[in-house]
Every structure is written in C-alpha cells, then in structure tokens.
PyMOL Python script that loads the backbone (N, CA, C, O; Angstrom):
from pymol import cmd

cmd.read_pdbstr("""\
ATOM      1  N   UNK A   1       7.067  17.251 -10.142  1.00  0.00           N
ATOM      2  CA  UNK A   1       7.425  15.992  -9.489  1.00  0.00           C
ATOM      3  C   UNK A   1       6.604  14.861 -10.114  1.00  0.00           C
ATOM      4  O   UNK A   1       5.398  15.094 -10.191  1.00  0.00           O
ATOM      5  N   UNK A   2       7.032  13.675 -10.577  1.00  0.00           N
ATOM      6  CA  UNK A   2       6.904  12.363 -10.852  1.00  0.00           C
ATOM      7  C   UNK A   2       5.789  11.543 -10.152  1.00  0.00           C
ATOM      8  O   UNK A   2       5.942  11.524  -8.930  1.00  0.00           O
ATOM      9  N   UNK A   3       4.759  10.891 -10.580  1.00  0.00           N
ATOM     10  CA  UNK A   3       4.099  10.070  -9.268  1.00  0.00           C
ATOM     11  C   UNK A   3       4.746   8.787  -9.060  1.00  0.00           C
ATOM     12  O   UNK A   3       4.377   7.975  -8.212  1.00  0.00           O
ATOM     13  N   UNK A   4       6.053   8.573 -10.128  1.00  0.00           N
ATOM     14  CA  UNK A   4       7.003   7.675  -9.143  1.00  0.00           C
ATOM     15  C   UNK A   4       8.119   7.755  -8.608  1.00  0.00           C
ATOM     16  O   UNK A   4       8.867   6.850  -8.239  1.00  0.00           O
ATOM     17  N   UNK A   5       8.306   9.467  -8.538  1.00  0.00           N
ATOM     18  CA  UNK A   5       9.294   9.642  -7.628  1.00  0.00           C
ATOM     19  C   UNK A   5       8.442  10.032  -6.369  1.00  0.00           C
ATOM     20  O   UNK A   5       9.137  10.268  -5.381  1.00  0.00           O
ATOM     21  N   UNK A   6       6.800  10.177  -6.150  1.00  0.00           N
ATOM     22  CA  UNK A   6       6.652   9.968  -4.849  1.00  0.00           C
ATOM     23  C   UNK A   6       5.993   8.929  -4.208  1.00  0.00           C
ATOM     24  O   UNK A   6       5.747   8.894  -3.002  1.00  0.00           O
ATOM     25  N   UNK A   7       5.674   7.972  -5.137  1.00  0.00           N
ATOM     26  CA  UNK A   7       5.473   6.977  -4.377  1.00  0.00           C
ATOM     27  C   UNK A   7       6.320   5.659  -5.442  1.00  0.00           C
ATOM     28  O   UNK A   7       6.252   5.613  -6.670  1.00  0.00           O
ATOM     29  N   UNK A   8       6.825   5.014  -4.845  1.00  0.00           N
ATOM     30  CA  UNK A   8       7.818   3.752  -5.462  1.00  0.00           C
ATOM     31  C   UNK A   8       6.663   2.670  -5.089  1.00  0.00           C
ATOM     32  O   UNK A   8       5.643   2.670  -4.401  1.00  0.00           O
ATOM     33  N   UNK A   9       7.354   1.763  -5.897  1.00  0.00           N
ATOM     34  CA  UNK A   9       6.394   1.015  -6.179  1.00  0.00           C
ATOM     35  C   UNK A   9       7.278  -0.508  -5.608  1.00  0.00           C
ATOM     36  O   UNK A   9       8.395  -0.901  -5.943  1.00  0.00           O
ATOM     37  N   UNK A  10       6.355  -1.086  -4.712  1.00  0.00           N
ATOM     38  CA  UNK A  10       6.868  -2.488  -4.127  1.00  0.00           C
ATOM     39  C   UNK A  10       7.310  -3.351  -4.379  1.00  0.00           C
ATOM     40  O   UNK A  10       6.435  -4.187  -4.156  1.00  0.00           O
ATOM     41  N   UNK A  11       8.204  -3.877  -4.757  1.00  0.00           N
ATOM     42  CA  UNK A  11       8.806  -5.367  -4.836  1.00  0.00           C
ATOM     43  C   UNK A  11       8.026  -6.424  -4.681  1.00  0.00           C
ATOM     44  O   UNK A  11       7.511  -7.012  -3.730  1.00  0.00           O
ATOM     45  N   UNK A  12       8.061  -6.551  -6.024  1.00  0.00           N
ATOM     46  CA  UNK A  12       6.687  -8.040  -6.022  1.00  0.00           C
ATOM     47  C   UNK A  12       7.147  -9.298  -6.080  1.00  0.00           C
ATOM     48  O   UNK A  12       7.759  -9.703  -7.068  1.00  0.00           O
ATOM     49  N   UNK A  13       6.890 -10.074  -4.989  1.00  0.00           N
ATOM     50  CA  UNK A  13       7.187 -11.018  -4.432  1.00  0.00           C
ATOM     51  C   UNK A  13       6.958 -12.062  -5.145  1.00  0.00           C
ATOM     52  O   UNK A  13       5.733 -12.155  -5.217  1.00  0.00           O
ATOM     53  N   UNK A  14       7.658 -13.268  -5.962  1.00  0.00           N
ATOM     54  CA  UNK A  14       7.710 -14.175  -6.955  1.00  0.00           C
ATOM     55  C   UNK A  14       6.739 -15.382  -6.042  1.00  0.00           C
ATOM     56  O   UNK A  14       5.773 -15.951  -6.550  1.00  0.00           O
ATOM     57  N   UNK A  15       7.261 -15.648  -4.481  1.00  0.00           N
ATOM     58  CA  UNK A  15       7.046 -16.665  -3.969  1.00  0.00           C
ATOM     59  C   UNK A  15       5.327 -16.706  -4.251  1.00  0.00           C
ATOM     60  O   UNK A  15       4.554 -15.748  -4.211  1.00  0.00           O
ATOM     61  N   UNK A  16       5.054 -17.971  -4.510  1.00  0.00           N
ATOM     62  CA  UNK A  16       3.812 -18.596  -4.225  1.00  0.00           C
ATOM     63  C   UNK A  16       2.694 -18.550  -2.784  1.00  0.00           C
ATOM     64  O   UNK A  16       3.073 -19.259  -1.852  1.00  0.00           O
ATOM     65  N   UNK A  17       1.712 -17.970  -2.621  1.00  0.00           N
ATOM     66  CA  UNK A  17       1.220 -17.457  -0.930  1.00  0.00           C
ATOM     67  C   UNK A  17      -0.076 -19.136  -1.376  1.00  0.00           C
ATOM     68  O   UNK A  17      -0.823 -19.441  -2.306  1.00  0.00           O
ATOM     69  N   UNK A  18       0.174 -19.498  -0.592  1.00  0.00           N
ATOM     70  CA  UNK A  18      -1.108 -20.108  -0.078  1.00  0.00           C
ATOM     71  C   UNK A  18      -2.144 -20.222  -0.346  1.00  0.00           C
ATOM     72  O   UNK A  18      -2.800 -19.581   0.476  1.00  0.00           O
ATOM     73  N   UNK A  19      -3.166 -20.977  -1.505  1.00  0.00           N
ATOM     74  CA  UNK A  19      -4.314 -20.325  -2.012  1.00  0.00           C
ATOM     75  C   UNK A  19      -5.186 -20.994  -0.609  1.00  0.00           C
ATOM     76  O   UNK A  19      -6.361 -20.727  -0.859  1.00  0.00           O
ATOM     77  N   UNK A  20      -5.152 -21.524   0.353  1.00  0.00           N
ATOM     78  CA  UNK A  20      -6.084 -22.006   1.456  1.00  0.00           C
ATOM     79  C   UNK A  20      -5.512 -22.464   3.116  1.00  0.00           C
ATOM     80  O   UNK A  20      -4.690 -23.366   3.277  1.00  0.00           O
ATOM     81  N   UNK A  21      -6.016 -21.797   4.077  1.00  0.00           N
ATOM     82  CA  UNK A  21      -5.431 -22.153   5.501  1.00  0.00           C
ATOM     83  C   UNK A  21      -6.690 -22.449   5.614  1.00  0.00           C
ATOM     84  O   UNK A  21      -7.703 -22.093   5.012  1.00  0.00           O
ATOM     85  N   UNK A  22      -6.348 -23.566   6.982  1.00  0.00           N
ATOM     86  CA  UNK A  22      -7.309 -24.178   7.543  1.00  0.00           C
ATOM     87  C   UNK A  22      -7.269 -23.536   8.984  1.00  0.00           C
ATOM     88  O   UNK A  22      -6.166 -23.556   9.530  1.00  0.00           O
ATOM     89  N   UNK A  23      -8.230 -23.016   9.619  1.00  0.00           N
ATOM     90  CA  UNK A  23      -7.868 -22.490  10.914  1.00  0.00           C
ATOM     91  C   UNK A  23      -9.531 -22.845  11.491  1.00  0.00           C
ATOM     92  O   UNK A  23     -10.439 -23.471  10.944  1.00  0.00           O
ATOM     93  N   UNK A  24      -9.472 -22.249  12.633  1.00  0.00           N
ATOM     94  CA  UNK A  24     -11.061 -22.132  13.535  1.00  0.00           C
ATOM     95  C   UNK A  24     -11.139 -21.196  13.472  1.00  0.00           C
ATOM     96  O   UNK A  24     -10.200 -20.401  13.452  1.00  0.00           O
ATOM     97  N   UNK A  25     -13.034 -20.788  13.381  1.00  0.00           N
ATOM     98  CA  UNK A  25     -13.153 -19.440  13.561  1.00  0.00           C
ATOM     99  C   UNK A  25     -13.106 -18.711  14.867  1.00  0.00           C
ATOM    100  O   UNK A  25     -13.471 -17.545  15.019  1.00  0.00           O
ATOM    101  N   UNK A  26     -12.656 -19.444  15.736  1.00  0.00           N
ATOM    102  CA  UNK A  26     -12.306 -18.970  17.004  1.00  0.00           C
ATOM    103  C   UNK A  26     -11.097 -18.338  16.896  1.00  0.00           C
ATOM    104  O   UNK A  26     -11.019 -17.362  17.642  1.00  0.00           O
ATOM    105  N   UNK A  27      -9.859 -18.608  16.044  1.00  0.00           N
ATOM    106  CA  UNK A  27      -8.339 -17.979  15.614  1.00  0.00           C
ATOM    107  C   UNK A  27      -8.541 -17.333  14.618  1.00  0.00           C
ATOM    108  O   UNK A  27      -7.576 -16.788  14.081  1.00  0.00           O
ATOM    109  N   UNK A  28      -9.860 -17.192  14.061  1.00  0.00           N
ATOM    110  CA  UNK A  28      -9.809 -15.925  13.277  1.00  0.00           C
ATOM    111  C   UNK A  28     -10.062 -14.674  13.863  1.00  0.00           C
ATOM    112  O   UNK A  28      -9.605 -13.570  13.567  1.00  0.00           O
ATOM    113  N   UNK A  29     -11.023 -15.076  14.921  1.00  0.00           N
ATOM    114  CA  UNK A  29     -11.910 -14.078  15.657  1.00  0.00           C
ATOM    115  C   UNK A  29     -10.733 -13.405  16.458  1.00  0.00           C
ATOM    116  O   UNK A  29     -10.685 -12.180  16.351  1.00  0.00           O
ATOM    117  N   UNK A  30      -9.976 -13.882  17.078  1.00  0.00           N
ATOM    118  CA  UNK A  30      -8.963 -14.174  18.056  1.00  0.00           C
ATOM    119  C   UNK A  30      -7.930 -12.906  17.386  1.00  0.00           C
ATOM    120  O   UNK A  30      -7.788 -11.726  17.708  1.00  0.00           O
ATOM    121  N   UNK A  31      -7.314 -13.732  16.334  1.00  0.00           N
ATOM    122  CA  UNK A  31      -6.374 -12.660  15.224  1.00  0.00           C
ATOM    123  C   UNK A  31      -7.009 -11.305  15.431  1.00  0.00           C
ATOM    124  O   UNK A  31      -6.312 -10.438  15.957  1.00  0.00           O
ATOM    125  N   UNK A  32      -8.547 -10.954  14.995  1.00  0.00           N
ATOM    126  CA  UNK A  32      -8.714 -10.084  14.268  1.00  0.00           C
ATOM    127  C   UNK A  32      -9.232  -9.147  15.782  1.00  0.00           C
ATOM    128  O   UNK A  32      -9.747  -8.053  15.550  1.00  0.00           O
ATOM    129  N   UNK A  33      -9.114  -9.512  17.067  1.00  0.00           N
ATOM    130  CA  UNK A  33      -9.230  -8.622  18.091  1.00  0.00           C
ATOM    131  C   UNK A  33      -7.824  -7.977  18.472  1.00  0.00           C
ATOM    132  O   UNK A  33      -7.795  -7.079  19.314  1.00  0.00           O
ATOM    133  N   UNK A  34      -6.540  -8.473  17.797  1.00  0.00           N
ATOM    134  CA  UNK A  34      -5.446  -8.410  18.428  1.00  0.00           C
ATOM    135  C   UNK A  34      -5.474  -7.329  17.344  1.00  0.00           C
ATOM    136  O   UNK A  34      -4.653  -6.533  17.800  1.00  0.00           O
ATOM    137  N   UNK A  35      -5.857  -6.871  16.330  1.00  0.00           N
ATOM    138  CA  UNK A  35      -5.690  -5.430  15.496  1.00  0.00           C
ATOM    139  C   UNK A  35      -7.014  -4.454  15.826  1.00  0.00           C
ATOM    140  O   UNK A  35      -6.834  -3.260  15.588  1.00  0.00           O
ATOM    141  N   UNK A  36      -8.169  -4.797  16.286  1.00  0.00           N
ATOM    142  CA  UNK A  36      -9.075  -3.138  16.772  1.00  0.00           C
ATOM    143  C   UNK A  36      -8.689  -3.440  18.284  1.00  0.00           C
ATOM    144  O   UNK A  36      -8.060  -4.244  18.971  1.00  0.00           O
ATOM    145  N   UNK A  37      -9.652  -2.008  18.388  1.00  0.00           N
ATOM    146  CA  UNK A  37      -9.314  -1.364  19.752  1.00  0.00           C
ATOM    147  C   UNK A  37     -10.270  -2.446  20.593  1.00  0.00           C
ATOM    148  O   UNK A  37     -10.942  -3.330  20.061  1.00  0.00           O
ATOM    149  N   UNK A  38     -10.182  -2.190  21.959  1.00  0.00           N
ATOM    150  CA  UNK A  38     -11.122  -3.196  22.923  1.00  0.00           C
ATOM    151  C   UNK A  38     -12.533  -2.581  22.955  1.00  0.00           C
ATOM    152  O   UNK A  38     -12.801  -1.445  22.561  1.00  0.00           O
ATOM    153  N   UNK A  39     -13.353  -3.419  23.442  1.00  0.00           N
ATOM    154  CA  UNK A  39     -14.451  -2.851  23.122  1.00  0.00           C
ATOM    155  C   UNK A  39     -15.544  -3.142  22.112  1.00  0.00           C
ATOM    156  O   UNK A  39     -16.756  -3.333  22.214  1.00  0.00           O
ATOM    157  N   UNK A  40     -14.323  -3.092  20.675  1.00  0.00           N
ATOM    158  CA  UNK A  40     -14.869  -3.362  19.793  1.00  0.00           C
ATOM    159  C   UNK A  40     -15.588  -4.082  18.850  1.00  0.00           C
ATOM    160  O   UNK A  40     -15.688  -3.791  17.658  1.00  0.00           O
ATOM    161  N   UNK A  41     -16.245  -5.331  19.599  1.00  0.00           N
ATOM    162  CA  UNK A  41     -16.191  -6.479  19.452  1.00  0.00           C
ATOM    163  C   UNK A  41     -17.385  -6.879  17.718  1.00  0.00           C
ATOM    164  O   UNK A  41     -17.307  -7.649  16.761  1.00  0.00           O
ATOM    165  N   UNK A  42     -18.544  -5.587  18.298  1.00  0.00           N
ATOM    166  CA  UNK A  42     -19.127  -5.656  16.917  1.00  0.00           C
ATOM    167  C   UNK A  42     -18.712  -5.463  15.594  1.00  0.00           C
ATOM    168  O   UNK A  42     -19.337  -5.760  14.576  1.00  0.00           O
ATOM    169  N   UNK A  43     -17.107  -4.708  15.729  1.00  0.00           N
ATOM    170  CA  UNK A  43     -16.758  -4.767  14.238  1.00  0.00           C
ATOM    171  C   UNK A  43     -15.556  -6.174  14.362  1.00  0.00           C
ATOM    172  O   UNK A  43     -14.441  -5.734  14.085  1.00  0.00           O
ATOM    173  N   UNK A  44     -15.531  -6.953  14.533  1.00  0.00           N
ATOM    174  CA  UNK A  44     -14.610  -7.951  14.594  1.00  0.00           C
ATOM    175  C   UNK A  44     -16.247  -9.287  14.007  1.00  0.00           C
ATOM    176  O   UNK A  44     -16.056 -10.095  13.099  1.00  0.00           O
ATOM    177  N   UNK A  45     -17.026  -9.238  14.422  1.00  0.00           N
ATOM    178  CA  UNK A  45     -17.974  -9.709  13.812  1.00  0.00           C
ATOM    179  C   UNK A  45     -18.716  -8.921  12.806  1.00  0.00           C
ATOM    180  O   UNK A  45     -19.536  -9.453  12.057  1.00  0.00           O
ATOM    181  N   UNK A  46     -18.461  -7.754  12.780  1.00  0.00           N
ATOM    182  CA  UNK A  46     -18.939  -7.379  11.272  1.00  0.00           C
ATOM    183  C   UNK A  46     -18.116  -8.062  10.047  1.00  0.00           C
ATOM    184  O   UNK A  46     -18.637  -8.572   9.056  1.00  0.00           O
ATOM    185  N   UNK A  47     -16.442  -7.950  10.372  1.00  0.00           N
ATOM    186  CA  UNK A  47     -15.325  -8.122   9.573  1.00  0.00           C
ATOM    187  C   UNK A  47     -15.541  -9.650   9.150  1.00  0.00           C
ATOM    188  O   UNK A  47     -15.129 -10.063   8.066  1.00  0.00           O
ATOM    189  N   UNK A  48     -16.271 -10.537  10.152  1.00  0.00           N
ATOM    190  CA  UNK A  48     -16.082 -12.041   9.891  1.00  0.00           C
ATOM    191  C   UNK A  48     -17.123 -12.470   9.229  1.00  0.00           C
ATOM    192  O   UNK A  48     -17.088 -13.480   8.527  1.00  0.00           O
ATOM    193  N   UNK A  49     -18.421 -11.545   9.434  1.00  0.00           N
ATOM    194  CA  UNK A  49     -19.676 -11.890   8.731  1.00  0.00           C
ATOM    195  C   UNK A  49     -19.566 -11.522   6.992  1.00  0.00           C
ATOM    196  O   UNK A  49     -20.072 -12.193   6.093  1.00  0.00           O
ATOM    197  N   UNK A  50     -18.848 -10.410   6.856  1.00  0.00           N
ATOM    198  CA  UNK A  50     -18.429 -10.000   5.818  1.00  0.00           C
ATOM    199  C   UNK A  50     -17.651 -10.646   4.638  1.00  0.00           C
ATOM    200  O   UNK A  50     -17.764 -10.551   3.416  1.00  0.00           O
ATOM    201  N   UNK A  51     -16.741 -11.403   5.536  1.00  0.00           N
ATOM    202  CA  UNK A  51     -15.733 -12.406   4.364  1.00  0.00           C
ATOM    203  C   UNK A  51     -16.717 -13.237   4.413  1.00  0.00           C
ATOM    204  O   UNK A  51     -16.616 -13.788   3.317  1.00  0.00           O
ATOM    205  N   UNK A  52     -17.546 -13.675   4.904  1.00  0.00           N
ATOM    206  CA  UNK A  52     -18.052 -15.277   5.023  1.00  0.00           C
ATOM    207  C   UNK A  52     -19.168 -15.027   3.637  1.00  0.00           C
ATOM    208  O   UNK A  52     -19.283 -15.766   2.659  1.00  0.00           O
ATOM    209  N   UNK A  53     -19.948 -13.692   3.937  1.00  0.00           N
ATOM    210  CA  UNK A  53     -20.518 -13.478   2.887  1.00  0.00           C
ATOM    211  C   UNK A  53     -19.711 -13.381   1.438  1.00  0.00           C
ATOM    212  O   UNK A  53     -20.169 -13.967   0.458  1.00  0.00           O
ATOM    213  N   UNK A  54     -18.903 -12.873   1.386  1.00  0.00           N
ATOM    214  CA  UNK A  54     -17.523 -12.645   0.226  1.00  0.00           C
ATOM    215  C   UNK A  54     -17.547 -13.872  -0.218  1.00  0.00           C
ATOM    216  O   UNK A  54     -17.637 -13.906  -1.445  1.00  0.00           O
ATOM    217  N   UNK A  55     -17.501 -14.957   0.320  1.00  0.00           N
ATOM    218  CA  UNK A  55     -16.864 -16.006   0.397  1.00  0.00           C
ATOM    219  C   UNK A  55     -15.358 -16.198   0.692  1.00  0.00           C
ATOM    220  O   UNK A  55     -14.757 -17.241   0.434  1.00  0.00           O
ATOM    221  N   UNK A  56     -14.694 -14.898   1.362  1.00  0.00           N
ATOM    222  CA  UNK A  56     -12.889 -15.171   1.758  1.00  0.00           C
ATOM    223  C   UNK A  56     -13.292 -15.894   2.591  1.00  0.00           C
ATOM    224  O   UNK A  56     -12.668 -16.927   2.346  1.00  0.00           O
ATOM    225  N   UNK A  57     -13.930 -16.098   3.453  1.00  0.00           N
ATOM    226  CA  UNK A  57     -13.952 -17.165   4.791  1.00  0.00           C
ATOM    227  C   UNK A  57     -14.962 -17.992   4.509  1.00  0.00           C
ATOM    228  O   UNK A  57     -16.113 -17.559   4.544  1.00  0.00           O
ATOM    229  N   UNK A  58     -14.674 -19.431   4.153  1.00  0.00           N
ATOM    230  CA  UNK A  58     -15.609 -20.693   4.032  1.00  0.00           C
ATOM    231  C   UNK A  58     -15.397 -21.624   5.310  1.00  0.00           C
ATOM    232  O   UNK A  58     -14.272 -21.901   5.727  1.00  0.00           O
ATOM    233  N   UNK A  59     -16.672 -22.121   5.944  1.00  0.00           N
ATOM    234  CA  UNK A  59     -16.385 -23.134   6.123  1.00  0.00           C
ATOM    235  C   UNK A  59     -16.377 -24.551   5.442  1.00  0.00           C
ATOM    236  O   UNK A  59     -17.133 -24.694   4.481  1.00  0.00           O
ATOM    237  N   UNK A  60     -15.486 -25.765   5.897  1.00  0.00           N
ATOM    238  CA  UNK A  60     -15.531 -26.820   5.094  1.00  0.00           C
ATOM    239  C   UNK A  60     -16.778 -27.203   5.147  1.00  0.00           C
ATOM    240  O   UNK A  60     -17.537 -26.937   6.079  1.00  0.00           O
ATOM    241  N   UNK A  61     -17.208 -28.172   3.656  1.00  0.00           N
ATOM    242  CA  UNK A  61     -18.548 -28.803   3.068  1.00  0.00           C
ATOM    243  C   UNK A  61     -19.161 -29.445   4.100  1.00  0.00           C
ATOM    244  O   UNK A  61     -20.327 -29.333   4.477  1.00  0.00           O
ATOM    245  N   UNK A  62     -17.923 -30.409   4.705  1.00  0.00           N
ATOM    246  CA  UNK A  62     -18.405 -31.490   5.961  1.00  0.00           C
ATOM    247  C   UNK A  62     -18.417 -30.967   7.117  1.00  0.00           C
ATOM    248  O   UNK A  62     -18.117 -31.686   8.070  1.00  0.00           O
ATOM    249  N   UNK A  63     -18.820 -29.366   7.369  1.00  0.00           N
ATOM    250  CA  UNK A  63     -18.586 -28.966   8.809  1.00  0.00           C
ATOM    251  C   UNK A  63     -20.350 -29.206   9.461  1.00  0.00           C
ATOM    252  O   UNK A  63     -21.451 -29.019   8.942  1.00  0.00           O
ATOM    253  N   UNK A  64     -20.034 -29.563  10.444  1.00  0.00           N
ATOM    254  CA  UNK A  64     -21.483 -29.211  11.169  1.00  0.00           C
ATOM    255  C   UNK A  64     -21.472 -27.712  11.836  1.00  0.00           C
ATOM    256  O   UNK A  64     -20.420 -27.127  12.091  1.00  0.00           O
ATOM    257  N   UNK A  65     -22.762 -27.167  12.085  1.00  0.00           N
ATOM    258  CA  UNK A  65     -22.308 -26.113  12.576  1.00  0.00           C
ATOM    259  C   UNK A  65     -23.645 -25.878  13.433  1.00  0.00           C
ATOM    260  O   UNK A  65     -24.751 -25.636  12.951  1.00  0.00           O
ATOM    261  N   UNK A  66     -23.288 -26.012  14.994  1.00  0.00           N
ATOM    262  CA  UNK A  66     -24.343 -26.241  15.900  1.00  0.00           C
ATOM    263  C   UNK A  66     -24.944 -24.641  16.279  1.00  0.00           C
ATOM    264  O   UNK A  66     -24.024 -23.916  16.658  1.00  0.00           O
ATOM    265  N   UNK A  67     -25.835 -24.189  16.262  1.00  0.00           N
ATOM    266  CA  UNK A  67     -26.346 -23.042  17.266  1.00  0.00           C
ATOM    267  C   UNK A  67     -26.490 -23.031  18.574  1.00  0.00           C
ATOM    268  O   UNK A  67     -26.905 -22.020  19.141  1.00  0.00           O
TER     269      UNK A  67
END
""", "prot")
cmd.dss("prot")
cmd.show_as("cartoon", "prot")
cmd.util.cbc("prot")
cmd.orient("prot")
C-alpha cells in the first residue's frame, strides 16, 4: 500500500488568510476555554503565555498594560 493511497493529501487553499487580527486578550482567553475541558484554566494560560513568548500573540507598541 501507497502512503498516498492512505493518507490524501489536502486541498490547498489559494485564498489569502490574514497575516494580523486585532482582538483582546480577554477573546482570546475566552476562544481558547471553549476548546479544553473545565477546570482547566492553567493550560489556557499556559497556551497564551506561550504564543506571547513565540511572538504569535503581540500586543500593540502603544498598549498600556496595567497590573
């Protein structure tokens, strides 16, 4: 058997995605509880501390950001 007769390979999508959304990290946080289980709240802030370090999640230059 073929490894592309068992796995096919996806249809790659021409359209252009978005290189930047602007959101709060309150609707990120928000999003990313509506996919783990309840409870779970330390990996929903692991996941956000993580991009931020990555740099996938920036905040803007001009943000203040109060403690």
């Amino acid at each position: 058997m073929q490894h592309s007769e068992v796995f096919s390979t996806p249809e790659r999508s021409m359209t252009v995605a978005p290189t930047r959304v602007t959101t709060t990290l309150y609707d990120v946080m928000a999003a990313l509880q509506t996919v783990v289980e309840p409870e779970e709240d330390a990996l929903v802030v692991a996941i956000v501390a993580a991009w931020l370090r990555s740099g996938r999640l920036r905040f803007p230059e001009d943000a203040t950001i109060a403690a």
